[in-house]
VEXDREN-2710 file (C-alpha; in Angstrom, 1 decimal):
% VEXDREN-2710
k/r/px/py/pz
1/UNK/1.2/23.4/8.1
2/UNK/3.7/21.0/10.2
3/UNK/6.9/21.3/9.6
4/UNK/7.6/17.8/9.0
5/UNK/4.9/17.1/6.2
6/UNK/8.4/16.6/3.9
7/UNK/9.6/14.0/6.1
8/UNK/6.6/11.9/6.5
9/UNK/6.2/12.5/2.0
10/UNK/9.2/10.7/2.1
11/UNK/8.8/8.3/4.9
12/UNK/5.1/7.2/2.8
13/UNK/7.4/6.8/-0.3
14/UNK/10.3/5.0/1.2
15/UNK/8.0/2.9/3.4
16/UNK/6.4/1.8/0.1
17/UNK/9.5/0.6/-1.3
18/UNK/11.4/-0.8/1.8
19/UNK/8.0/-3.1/2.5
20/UNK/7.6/-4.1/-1.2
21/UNK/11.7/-4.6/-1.5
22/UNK/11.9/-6.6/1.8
23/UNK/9.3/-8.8/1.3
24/UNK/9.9/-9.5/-2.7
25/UNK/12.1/-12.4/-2.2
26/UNK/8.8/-14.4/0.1
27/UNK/6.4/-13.8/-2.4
28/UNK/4.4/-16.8/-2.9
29/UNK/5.9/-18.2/0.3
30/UNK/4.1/-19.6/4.0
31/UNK/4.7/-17.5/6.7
32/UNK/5.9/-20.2/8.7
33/UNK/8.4/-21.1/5.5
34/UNK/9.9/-17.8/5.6
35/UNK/10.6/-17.6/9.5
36/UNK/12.5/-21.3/9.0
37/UNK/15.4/-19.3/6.7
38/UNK/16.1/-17.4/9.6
39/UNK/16.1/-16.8/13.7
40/UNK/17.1/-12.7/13.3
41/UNK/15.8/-11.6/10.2
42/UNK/17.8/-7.9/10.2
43/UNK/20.8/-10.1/10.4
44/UNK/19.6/-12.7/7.3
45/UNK/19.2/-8.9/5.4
46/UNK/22.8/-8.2/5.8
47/UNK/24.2/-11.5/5.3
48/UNK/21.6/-11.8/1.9
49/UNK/22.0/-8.7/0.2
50/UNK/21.5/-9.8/-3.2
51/UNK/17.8/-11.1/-2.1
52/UNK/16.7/-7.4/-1.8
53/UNK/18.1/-6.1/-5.1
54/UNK/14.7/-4.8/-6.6
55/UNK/11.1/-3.9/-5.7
56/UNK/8.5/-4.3/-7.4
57/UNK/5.4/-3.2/-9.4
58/UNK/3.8/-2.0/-6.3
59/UNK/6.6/0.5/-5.9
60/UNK/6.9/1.1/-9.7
61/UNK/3.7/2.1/-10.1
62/UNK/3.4/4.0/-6.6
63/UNK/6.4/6.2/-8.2
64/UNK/4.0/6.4/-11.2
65/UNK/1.3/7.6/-9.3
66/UNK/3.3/10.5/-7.8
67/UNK/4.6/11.6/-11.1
68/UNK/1.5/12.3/-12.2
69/UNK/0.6/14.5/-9.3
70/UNK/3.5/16.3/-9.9
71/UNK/3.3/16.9/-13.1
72/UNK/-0.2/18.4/-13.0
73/UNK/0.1/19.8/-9.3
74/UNK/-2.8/17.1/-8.8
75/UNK/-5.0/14.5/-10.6
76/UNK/-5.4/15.0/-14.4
77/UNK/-6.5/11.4/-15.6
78/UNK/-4.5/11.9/-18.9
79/UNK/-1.7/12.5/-17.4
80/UNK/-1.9/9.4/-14.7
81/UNK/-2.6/7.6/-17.8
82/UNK/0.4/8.4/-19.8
83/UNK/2.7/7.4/-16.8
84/UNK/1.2/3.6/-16.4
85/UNK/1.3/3.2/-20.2
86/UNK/5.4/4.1/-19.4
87/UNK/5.7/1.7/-16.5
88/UNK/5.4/-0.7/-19.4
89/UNK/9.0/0.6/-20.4
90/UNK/10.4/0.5/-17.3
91/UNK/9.7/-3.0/-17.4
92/UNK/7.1/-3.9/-14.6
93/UNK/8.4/-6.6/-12.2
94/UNK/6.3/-9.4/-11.0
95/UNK/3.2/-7.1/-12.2
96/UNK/-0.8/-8.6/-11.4
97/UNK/-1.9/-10.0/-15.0
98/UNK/-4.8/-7.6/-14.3
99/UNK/-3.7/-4.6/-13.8
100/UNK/-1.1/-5.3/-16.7
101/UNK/-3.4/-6.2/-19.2
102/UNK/-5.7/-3.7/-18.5
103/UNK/-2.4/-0.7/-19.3
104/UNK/-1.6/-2.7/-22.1
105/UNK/-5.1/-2.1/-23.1
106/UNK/-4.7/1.6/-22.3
107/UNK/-1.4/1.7/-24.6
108/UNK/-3.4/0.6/-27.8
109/UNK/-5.8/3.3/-26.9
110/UNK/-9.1/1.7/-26.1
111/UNK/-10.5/3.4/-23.6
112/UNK/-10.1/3.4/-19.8
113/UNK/-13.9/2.2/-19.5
114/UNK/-13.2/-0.7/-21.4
115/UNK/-9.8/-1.4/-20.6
116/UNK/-10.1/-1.7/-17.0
117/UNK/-10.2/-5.3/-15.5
118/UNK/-13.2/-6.4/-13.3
119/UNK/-10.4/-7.0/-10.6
120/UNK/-11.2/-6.6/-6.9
121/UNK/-7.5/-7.1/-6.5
122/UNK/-4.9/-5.2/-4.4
123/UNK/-2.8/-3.5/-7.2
124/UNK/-4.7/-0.3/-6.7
125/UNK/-4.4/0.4/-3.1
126/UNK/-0.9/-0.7/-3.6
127/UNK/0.0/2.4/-5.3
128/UNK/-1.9/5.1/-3.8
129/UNK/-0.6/6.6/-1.1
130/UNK/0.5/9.9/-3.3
131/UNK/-2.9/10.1/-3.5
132/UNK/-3.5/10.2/0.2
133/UNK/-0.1/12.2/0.7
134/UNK/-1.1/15.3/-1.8
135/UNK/-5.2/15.8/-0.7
136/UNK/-4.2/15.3/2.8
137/UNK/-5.7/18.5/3.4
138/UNK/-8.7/18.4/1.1
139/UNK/-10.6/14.9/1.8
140/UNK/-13.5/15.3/-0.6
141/UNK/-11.2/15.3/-3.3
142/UNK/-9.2/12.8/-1.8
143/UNK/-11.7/10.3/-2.0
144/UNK/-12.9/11.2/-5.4
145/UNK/-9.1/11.1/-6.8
146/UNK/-8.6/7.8/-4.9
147/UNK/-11.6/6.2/-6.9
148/UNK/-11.1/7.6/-10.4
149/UNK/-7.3/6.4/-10.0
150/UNK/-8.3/2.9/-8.8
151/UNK/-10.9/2.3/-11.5
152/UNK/-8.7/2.9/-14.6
153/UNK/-7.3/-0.6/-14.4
154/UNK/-10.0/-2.3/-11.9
155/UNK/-13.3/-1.5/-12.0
156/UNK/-14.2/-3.9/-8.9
157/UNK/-15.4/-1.6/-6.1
158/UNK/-13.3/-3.8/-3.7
159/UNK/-10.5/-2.6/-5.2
160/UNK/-11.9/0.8/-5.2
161/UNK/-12.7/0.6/-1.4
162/UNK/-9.6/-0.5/-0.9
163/UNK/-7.9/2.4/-2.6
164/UNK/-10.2/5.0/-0.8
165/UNK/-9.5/3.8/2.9
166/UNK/-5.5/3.3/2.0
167/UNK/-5.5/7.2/1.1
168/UNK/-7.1/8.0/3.7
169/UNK/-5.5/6.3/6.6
170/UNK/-2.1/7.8/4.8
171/UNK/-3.9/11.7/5.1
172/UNK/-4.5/10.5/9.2
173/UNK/-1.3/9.3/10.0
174/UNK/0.7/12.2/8.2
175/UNK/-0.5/14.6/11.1
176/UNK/0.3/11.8/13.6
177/UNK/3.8/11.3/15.7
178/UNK/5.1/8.4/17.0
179/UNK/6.3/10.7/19.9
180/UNK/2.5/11.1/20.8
181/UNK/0.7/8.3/19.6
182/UNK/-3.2/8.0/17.6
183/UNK/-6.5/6.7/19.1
184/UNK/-7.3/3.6/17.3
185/UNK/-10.5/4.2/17.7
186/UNK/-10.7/7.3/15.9
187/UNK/-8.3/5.6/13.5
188/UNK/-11.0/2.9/12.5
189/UNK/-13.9/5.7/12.5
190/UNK/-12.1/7.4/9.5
191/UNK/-11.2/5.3/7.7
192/UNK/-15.0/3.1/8.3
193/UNK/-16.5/6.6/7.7
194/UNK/-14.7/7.2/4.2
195/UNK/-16.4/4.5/2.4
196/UNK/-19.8/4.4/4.6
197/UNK/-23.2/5.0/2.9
198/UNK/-22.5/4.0/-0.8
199/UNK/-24.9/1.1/-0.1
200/UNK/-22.8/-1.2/-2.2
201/UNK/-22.8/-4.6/-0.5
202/UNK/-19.1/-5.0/-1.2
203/UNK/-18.0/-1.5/0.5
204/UNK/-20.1/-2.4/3.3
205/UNK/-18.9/-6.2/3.8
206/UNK/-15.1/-3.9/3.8
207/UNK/-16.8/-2.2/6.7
208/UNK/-17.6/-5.3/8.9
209/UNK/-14.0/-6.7/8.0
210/UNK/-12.6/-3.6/8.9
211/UNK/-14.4/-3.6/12.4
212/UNK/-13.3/-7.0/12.7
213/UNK/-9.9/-6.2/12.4
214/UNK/-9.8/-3.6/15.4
215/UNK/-12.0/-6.4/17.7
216/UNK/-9.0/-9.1/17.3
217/UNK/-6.4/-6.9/17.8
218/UNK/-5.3/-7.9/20.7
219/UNK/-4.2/-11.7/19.6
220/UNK/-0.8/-12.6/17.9
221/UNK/0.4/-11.6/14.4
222/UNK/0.5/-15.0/13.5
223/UNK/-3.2/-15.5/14.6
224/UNK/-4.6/-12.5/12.7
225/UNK/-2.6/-13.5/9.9
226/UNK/-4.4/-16.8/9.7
227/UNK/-7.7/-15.2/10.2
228/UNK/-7.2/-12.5/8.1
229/UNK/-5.5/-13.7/5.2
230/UNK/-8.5/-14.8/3.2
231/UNK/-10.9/-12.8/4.7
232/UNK/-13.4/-11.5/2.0
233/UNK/-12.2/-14.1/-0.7
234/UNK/-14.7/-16.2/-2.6
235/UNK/-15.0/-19.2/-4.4
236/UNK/-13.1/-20.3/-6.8
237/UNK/-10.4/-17.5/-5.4
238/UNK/-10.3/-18.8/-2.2
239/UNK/-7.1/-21.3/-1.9
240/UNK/-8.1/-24.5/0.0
241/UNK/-4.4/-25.6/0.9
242/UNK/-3.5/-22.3/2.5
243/UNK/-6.7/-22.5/5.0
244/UNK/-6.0/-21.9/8.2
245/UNK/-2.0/-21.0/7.7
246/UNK/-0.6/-17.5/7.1
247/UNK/-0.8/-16.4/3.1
248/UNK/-2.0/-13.8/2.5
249/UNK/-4.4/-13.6/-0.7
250/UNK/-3.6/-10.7/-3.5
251/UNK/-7.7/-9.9/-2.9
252/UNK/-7.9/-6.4/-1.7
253/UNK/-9.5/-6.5/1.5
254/UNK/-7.8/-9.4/2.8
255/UNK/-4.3/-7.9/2.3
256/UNK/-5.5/-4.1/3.3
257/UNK/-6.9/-5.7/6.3
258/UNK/-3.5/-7.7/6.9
259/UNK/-1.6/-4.4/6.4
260/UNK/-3.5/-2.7/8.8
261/UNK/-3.4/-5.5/11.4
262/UNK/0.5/-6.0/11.2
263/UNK/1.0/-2.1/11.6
264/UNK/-1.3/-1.3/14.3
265/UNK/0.6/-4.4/16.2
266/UNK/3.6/-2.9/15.7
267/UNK/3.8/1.0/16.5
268/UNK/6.9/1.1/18.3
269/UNK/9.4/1.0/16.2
270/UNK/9.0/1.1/11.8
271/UNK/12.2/-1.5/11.5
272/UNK/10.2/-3.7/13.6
273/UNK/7.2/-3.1/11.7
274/UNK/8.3/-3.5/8.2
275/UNK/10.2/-6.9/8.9
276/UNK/6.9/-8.0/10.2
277/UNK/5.2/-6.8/7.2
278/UNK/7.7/-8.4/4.6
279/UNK/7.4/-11.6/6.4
280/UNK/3.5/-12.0/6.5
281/UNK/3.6/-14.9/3.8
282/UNK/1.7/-14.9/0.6
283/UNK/1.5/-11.5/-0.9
284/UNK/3.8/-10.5/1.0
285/UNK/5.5/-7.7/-0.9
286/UNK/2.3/-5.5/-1.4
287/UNK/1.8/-6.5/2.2
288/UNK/5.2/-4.9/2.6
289/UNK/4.3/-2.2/0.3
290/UNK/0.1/-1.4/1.7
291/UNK/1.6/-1.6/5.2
292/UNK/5.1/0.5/4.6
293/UNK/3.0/3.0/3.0
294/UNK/1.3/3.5/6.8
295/UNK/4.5/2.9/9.0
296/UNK/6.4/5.5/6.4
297/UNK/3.4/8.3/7.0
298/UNK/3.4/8.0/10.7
299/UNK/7.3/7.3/11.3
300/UNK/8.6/9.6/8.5
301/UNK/11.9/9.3/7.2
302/UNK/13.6/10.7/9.9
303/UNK/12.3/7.0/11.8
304/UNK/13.4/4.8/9.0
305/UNK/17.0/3.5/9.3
306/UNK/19.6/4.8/7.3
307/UNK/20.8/1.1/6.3
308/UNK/16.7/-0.4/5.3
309/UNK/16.9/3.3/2.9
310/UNK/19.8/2.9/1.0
311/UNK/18.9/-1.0/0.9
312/UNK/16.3/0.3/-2.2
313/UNK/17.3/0.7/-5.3
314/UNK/17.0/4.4/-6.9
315/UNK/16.8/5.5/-3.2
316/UNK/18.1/8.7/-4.6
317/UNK/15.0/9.0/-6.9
318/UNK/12.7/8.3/-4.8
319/UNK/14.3/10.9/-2.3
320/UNK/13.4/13.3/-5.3
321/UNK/10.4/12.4/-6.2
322/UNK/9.0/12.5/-2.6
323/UNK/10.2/16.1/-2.6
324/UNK/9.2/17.3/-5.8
325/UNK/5.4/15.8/-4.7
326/UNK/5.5/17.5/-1.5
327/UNK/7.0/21.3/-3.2
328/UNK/3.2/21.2/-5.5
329/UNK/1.6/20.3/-2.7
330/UNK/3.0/23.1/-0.6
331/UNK/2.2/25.3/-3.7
332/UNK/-0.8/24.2/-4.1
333/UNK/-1.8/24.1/-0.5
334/UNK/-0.1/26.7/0.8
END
């Protein structure tokens, strides 16, 4: 087993929370909107503290997630259960009404089957890189995991797919270094491959998006933003206004294949990636979240800049947490 494996737990976990904190304050907000607050955004972040004082659900529920894990030294739906019902306490912040009212649900104890919300929206594969961190090593049960987590609160197989190639592209890129770099080729034909032959039309329209996303990505950000950022979305969901500008849609594969667009752009550096990601317009703090999740596996804390850490709130928690997932999945792993 690698000897960094610790470091990129915590990167994943910290690159969740930086992305979701960062871009909070753009939520809701065009891309070309956001870049007219500032000309160096790293500089607007110093000089605006008091923008970047929370993160959200996507991060509250990502820390869910892993508490779950740990507590069971893996998935025991009960258990992951119990901790949404508590992010209920915590309280959420600026939660999807989907996945709330479907934990809501949960908490008067109707059953998960019922409770869950035919949503094919991103607030699964927003909080599921745990999932991919802990069964980086065992990918049947990484997929299975990935799916039974997702369809608690959405029972939409986008938001299933979505969930199943996010915990998967986090297993890849653990056993990746930037020092070294990854095939993107090989990168696409794992994540393709881990939601191939279910012969459900949706999964397999998440195929061709994906495989559109590594044909285009050699144009600008702001060019695959606009193409992207709708891409999948039907009608009524699909916003007329933003056509053709940068805003990206809370559907699942639209903002999945956003994340992975902005990231594989921008493999040079994780500060330079995760300002990108906070700034893609729309959505943009599960952008920031989806996306931070990938730059925090394959940078690992070690990458991440001291300052953009101790920006997050409970960074000291989330140090914790990271390390207390990563000590069962040594135990468990070996």
């Amino acid at each position: 087993m690698p000897n960094d494996y610790l470091d990129k737990f915590s990167g994943t976990l910290f690159g969740v929370a930086i992305g979701d904190t960062l871009g909070h304050p753009f939520e809701g907000v065009l891309r070309e909107d956001i870049y007219s607050y500032f000309t160096d955004f790293k500089e607007f972040i110093k000089s605006h503290k008091k923008l970047f004082n929370t993160y959200t659900d996507d991060t509250q529920l990502t820390l869910h997630t892993a508490e779950a894990l740990i507590q069971s030294s893996g998935f025991n739906l009960d258990n992951l259960i119990r901790e949404y019902i508590k992010w209920l306490d915590d309280p959420p912040i600026g939660p999807g009404y989907g996945c709330l009212i479907s934990i809501h649900k949960l908490r008067y104890g109707i059953p998960w089957q019922k409770a869950a919300s035919n949503s094919g929206g991103n607030g699964t594969a927003m909080r599921i890189s745990p999932v991919g961190l802990f069964y980086c090593n065992n990918l049947k049960a990484l997929k299975t995991v990935a799916l039974k987590s997702s369809i608690i609160t959405h029972s939409h197989p986008a938001a299933s797919a979505g969930a199943i190639v996010m915990a998967r592209a986090i297993a890849y890129l653990i056993k990746k270094s930037p020092n070294t770099g990854f095939s993107i080729d090989e990168f696409f034909d794992v994540i393709i491959s881990s939601i191939s032959n279910s012969q459900d039309d949706i999964w397999e329209e998440f195929i061709e998006i994906l495989r559109k996303v590594k044909k285009n990505l050699n144009i600008s950000v702001d060019a695959g933003l606009i193409k992207f950022s709708q891409i999948g979305v039907k009608s009524p969901y699909f916003i007329e206004q933003y056509f053709g500008k940068a805003f990206v849609h809370p559907y699942t594969m639209s903002t999945v294949a956003c994340a992975i667009f902005i990231f594989l752009h921008r493999l040079d550096s994780f500060e330079e990636c995760i300002f990108e990601l906070a700034t893609a317009g729309g959505d943009s703090d599960t952008v920031g979240a989806i996306g931070g999740s990938l730059a925090g596996a394959y940078f690992g804390l070690e990458n991440i800049p001291f300052e953009l850490r101790k920006l997050v709130k409970n960074h000291k928690y989330i140090l914790k947490v990271s390390e207390s997932l990563y000590d069962k999945f040594k135990n468990r792993y070996g």
